[in-house]
DRENPA-611037 format. One record per residue (C-alpha): residue number from 1; x negated, z, y negated. Coordinates in Angstrom, 2 decimals. Each point is the difference from the previous one (the first is absolute). Example, Ala and Ser with C-alpha at 12.3 -4.5 7.8 and 13.67 -1.06 7.14 Angstrom:
<nodes>
<node senu="1" c1="-12.30" c3="7.80" c2="4.50"/>
<node senu="2" c1="-1.37" c3="-0.66" c2="-3.44"/>
</nodes>
This chain:
<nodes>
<node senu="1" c1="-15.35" c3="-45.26" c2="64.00"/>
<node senu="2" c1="-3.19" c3="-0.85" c2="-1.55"/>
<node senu="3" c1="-3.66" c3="-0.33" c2="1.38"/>
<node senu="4" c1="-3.02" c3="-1.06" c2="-1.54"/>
<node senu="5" c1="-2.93" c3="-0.58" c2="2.73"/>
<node senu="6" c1="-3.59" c3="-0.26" c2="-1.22"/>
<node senu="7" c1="0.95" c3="-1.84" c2="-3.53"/>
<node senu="8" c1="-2.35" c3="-0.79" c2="-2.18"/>
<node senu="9" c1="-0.10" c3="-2.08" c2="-3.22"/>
<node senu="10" c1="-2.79" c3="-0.78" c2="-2.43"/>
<node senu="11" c1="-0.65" c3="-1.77" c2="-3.32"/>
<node senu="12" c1="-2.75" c3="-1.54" c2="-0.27"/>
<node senu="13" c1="-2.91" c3="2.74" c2="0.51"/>
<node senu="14" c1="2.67" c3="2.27" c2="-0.94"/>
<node senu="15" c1="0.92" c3="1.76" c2="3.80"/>
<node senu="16" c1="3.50" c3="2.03" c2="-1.16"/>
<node senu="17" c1="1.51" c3="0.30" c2="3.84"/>
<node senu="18" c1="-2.43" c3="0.25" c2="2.35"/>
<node senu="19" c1="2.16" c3="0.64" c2="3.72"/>
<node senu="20" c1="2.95" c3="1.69" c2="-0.94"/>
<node senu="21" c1="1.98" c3="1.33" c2="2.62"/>
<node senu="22" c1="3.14" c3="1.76" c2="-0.19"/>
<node senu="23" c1="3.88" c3="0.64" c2="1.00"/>
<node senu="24" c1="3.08" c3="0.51" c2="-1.68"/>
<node senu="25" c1="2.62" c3="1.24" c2="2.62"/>
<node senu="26" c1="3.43" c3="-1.52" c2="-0.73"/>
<node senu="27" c1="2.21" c3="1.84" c2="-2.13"/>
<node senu="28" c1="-2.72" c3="2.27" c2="-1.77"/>
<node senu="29" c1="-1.92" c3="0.41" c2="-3.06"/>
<node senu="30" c1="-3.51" c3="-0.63" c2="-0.16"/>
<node senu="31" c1="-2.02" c3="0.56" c2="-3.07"/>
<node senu="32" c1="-3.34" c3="-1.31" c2="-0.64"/>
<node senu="33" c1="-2.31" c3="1.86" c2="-2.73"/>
<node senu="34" c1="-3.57" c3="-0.86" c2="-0.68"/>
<node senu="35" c1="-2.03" c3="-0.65" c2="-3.70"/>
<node senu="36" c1="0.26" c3="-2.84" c2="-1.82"/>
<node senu="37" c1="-1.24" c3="-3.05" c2="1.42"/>
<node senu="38" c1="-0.21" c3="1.24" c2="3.92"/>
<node senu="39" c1="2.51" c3="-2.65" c2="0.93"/>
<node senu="40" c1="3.67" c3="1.16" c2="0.03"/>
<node senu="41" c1="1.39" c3="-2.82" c2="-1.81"/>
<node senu="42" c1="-1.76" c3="-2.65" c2="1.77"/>
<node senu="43" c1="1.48" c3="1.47" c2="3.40"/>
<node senu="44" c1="3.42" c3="0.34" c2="-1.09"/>
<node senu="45" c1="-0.36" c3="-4.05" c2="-1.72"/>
<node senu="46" c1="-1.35" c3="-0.72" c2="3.72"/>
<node senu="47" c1="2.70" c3="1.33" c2="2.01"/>
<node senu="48" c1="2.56" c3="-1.79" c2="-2.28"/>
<node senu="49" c1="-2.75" c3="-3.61" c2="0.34"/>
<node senu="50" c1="-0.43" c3="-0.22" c2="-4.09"/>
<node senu="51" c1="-3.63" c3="0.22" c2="1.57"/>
<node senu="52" c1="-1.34" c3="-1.34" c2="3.22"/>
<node senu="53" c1="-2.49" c3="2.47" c2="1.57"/>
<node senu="54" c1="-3.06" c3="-1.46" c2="1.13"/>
<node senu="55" c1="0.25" c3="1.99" c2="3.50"/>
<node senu="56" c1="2.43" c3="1.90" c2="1.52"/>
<node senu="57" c1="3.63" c3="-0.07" c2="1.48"/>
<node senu="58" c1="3.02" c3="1.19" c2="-1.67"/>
<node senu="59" c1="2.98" c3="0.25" c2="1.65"/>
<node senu="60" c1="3.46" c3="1.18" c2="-1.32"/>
<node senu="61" c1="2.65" c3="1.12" c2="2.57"/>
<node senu="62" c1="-2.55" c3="-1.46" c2="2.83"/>
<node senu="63" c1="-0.26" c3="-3.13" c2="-1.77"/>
<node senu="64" c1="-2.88" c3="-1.69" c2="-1.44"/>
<node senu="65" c1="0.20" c3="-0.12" c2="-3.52"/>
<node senu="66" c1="-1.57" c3="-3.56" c2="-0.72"/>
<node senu="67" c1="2.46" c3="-1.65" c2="2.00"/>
<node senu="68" c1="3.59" c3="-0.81" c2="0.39"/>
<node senu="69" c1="2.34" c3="-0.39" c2="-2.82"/>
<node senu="70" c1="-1.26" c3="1.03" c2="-3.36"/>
<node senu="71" c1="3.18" c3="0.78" c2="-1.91"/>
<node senu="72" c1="1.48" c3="1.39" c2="2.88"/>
<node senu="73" c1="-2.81" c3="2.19" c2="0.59"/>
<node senu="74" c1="0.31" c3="0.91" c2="-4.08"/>
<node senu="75" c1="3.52" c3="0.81" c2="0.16"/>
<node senu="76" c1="-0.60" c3="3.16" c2="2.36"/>
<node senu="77" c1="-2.08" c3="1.31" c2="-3.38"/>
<node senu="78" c1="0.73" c3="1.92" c2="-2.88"/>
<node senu="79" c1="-2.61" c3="0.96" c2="-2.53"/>
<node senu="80" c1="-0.06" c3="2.43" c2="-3.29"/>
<node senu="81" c1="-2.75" c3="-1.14" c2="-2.13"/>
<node senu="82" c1="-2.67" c3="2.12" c2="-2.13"/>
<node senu="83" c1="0.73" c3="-1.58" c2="-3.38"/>
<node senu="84" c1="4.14" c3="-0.16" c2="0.66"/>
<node senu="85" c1="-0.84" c3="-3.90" c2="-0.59"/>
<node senu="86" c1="3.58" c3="0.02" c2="-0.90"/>
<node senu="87" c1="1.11" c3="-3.74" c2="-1.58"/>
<node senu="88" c1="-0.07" c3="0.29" c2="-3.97"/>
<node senu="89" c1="2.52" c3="-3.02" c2="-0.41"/>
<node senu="90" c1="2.64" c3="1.28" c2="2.62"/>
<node senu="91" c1="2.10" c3="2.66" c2="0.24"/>
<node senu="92" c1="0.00" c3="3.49" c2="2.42"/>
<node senu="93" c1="2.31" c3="-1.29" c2="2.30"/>
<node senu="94" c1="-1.72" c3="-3.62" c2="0.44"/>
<node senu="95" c1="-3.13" c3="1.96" c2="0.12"/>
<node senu="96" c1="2.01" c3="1.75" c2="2.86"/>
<node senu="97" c1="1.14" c3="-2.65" c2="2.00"/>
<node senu="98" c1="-2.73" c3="-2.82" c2="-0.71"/>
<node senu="99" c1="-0.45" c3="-0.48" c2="3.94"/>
<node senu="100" c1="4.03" c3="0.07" c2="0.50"/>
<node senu="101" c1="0.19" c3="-2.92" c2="-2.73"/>
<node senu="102" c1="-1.98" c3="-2.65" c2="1.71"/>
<node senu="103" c1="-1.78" c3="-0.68" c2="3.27"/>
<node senu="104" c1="0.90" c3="0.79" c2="3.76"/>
<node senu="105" c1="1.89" c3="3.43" c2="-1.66"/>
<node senu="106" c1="2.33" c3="-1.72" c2="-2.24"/>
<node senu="107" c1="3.09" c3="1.23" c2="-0.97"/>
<node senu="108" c1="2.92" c3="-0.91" c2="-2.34"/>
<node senu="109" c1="-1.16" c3="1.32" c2="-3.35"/>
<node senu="110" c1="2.90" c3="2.00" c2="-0.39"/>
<node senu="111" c1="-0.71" c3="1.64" c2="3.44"/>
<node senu="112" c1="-4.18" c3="0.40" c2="-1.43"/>
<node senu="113" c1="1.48" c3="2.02" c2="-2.61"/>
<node senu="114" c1="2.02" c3="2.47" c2="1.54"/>
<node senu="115" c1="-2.97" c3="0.73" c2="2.43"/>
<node senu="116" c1="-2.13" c3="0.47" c2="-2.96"/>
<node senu="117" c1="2.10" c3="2.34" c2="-1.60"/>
<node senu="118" c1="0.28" c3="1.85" c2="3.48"/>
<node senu="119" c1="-3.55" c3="0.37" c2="0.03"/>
<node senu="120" c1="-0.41" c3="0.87" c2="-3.72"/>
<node senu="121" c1="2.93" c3="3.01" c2="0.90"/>
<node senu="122" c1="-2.70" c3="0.92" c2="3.00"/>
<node senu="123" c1="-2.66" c3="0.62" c2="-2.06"/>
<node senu="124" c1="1.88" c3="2.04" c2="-2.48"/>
<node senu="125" c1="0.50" c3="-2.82" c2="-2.80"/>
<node senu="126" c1="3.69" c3="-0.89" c2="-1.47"/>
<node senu="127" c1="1.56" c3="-3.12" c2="0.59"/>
<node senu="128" c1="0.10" c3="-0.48" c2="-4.29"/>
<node senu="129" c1="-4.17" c3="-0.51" c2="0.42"/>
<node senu="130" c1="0.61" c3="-3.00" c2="2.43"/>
<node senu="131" c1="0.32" c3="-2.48" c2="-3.08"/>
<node senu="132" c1="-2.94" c3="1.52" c2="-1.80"/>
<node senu="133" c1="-3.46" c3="-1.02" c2="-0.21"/>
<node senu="134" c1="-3.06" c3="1.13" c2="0.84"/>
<node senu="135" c1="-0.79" c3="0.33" c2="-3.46"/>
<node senu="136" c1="2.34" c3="2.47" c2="-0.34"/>
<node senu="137" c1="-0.75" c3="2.29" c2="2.83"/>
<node senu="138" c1="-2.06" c3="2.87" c2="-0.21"/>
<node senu="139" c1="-3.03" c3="0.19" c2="2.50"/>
<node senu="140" c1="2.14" c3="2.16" c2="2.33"/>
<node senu="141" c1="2.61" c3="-2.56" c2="0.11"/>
<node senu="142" c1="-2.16" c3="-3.10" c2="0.42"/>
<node senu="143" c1="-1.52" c3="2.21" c2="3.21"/>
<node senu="144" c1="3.40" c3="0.40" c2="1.01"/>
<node senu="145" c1="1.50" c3="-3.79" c2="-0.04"/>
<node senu="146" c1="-3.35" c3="-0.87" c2="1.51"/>
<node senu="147" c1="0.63" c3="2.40" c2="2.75"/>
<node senu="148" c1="3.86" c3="-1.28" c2="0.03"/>
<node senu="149" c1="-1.64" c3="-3.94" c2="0.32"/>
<node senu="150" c1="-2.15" c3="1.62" c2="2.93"/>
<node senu="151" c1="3.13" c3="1.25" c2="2.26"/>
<node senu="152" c1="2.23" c3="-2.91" c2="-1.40"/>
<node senu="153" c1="-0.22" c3="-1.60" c2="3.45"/>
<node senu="154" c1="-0.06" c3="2.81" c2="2.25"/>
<node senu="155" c1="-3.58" c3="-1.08" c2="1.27"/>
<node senu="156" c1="-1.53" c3="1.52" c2="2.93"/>
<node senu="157" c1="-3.11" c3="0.75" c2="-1.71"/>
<node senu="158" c1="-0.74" c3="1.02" c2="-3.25"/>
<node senu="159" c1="-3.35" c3="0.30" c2="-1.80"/>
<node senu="160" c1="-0.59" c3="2.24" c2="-3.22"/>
<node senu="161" c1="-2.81" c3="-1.23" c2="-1.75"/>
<node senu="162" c1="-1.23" c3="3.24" c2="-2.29"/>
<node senu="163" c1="3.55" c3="1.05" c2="-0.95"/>
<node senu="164" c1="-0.21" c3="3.11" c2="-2.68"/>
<node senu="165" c1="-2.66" c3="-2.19" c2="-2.05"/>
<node senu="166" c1="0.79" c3="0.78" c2="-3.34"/>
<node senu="167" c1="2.85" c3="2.40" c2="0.75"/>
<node senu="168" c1="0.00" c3="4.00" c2="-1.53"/>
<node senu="169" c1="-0.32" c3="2.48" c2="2.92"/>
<node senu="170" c1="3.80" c3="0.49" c2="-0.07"/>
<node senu="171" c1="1.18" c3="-3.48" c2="0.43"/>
<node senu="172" c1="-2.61" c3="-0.83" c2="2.48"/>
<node senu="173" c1="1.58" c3="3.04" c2="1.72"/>
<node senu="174" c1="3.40" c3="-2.09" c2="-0.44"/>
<node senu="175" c1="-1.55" c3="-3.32" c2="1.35"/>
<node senu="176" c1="-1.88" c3="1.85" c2="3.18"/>
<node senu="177" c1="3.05" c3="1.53" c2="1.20"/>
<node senu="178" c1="2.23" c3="-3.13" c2="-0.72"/>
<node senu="179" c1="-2.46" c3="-1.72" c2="2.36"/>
<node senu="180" c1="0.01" c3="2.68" c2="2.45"/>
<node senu="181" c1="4.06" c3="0.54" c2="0.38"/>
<node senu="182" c1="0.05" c3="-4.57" c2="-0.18"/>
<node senu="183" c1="-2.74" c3="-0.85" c2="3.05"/>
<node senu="184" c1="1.70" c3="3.43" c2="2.24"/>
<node senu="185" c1="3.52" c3="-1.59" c2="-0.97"/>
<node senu="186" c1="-1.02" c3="-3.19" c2="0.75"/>
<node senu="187" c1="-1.81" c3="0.80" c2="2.72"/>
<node senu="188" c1="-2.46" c3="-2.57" c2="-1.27"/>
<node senu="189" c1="-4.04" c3="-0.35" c2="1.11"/>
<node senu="190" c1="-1.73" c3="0.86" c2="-3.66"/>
<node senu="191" c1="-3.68" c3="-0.34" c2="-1.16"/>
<node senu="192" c1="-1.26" c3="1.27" c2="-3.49"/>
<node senu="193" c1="-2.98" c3="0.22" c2="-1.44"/>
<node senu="194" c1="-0.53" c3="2.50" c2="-2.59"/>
<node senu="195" c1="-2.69" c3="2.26" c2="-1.84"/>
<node senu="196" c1="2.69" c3="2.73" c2="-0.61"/>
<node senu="197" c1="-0.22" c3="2.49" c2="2.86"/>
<node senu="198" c1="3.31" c3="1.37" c2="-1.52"/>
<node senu="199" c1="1.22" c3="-2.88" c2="0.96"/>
<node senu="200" c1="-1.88" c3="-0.01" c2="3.25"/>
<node senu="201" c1="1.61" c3="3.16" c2="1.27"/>
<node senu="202" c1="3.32" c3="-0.68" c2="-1.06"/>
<node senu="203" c1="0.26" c3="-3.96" c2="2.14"/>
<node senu="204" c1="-2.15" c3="0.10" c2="2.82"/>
<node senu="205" c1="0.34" c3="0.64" c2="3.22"/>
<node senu="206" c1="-3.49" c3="-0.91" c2="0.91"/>
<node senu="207" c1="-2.95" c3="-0.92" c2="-2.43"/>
<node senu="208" c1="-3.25" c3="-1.98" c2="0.68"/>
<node senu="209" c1="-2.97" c3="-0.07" c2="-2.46"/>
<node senu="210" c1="-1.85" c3="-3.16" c2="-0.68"/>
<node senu="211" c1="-3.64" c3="0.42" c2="-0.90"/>
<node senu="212" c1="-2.85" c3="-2.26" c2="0.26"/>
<node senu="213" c1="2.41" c3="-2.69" c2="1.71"/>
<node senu="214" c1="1.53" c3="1.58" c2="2.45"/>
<node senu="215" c1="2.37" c3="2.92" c2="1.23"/>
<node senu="216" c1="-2.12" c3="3.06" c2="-0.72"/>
<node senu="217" c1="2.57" c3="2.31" c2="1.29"/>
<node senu="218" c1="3.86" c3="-0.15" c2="1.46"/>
<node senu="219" c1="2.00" c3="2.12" c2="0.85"/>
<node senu="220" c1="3.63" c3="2.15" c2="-0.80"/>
<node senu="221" c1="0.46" c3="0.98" c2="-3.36"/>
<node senu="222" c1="0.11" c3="3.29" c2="1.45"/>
<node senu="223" c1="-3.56" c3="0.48" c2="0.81"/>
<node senu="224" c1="-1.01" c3="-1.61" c2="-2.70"/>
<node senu="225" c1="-1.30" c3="2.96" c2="-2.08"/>
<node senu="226" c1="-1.54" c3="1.63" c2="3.44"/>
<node senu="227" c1="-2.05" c3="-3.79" c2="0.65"/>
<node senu="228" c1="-3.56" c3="0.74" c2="1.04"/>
<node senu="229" c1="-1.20" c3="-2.91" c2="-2.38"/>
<node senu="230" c1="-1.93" c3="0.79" c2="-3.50"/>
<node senu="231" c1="1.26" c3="-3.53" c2="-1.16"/>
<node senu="232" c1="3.49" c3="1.02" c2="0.18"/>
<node senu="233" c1="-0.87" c3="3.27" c2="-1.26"/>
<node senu="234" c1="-1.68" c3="-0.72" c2="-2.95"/>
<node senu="235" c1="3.19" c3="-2.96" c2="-0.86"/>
<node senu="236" c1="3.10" c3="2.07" c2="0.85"/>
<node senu="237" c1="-1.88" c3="3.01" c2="-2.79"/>
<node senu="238" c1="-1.46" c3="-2.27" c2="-2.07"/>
<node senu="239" c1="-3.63" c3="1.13" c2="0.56"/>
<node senu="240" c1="-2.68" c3="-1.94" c2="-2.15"/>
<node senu="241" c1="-2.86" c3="0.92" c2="2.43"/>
<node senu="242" c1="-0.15" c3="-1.59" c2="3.63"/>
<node senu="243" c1="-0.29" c3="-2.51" c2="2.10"/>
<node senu="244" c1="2.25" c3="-1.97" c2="-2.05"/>
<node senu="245" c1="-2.03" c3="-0.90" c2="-3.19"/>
<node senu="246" c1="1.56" c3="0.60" c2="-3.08"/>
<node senu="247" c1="-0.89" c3="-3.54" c2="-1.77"/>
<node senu="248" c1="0.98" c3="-3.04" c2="1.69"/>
</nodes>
């Protein structure tokens, strides 16, 4: 569904993606780990064209990425993000349904609303917290309408940008295997990136490491804890000594 062939992307002297190649086979979950700063973010905000890589070729569903329609290309997207970035003055279910309510995926408002309570029911919230606010949500909950807002469309792909940030180790538990049970339901193409190998080993299907600005390692989440690489090794236990160094 996705491929990324020999990106890279720099700021200023600053070299963060350095010939990135990789695939995400449609309909699976890929997760990308890596330490802060090896360029995770900046390849999921190039695949989506929030920033232009300097080299490279992406193409989504063997289509270049650059070109062709942009808000039709947008549309096929869904996207959880780290921080919830939930809309303070609205409430859950326009937070819900803020694509449904304008643009090329407009609906009647009363039709927005009933999806968005749909999708708050998926994601185990009552249809009573639709005319809440954000305010008024516990973390949990804000993770949850942000992951309703995510599937609101019924996108094709959907990225998880760090999505237990902040959570206890019970509701992250909650939130992994909401995501899990969603993308296999869907049968949606996901991508996450994440720090949390809980989180790691309960969504992927495959995993690639980013280090030094570029895929270190791929491969099935299955052999991940088998890889013959000490970079994986020493991220996936947490090692402080190795060939990744400790302070960035």
């Amino acid at each position: 569904m996705i491929t990324l062939d020999n990106i890279h992307k720099a700021f200023g002297p600053n070299k963060v993606l350095q010939g990135v190649d990789l695939t995400i086979p449609k309909g699976e979950s890929m997760v990308i780990i890596g330490g802060s700063g090896t360029g995770k973010s900046v390849t999921l905000k190039c695949i989506l064209g929030l920033i232009q890589p300097d080299e490279g070729t992406i193409t989504v569903d063997g289509q270049n990425a650059a070109k062709g329609d942009r808000e039709a290309f947008l549309t096929r997207f869904g996207m959880l993000f780290q921080g919830g970035a939930l809309f303070d003055s609205l409430p859950v279910w326009q937070n819900v349904s803020f694509r449904l309510l304008r643009g090329a995926l407009k609906r009647p408002k009363s039709e927005a609303r009933e999806i968005a309570i749909e999708k708050l029911r998926r994601v185990g919230l009552k249809p009573e917290v639709a005319d809440l606010f954000p305010s008024e949500l516990s973390g949990g909950m804000q993770k949850r309408v942000g992951l309703a807002r995510a599937i609101a469309a019924d996108p094709e792909i959907i990225f998880f940008d760090e999505p237990t940030t902040g959570l206890d180790p019970i509701m992250a538990g909650v939130i992994n295997d909401l995501i899990r049970e969603i993308v296999t339901e869907m049968g949606a193409t996901a991508m996450t990136i994440t720090h949390d190998m809980s989180s790691v080993r309960a969504i992927a299907d495959h995993v690639a490491m980013l280090h030094d600005g570029r895929v270190q390692w791929t491969g099935p989440i299955a052999g991940l804890d088998t890889a013959d690489d000490a970079h994986v090794q020493q991220f996936i236990h947490g090692r402080a000594t190795g060939p990744i160094a400790a302070i960035r």
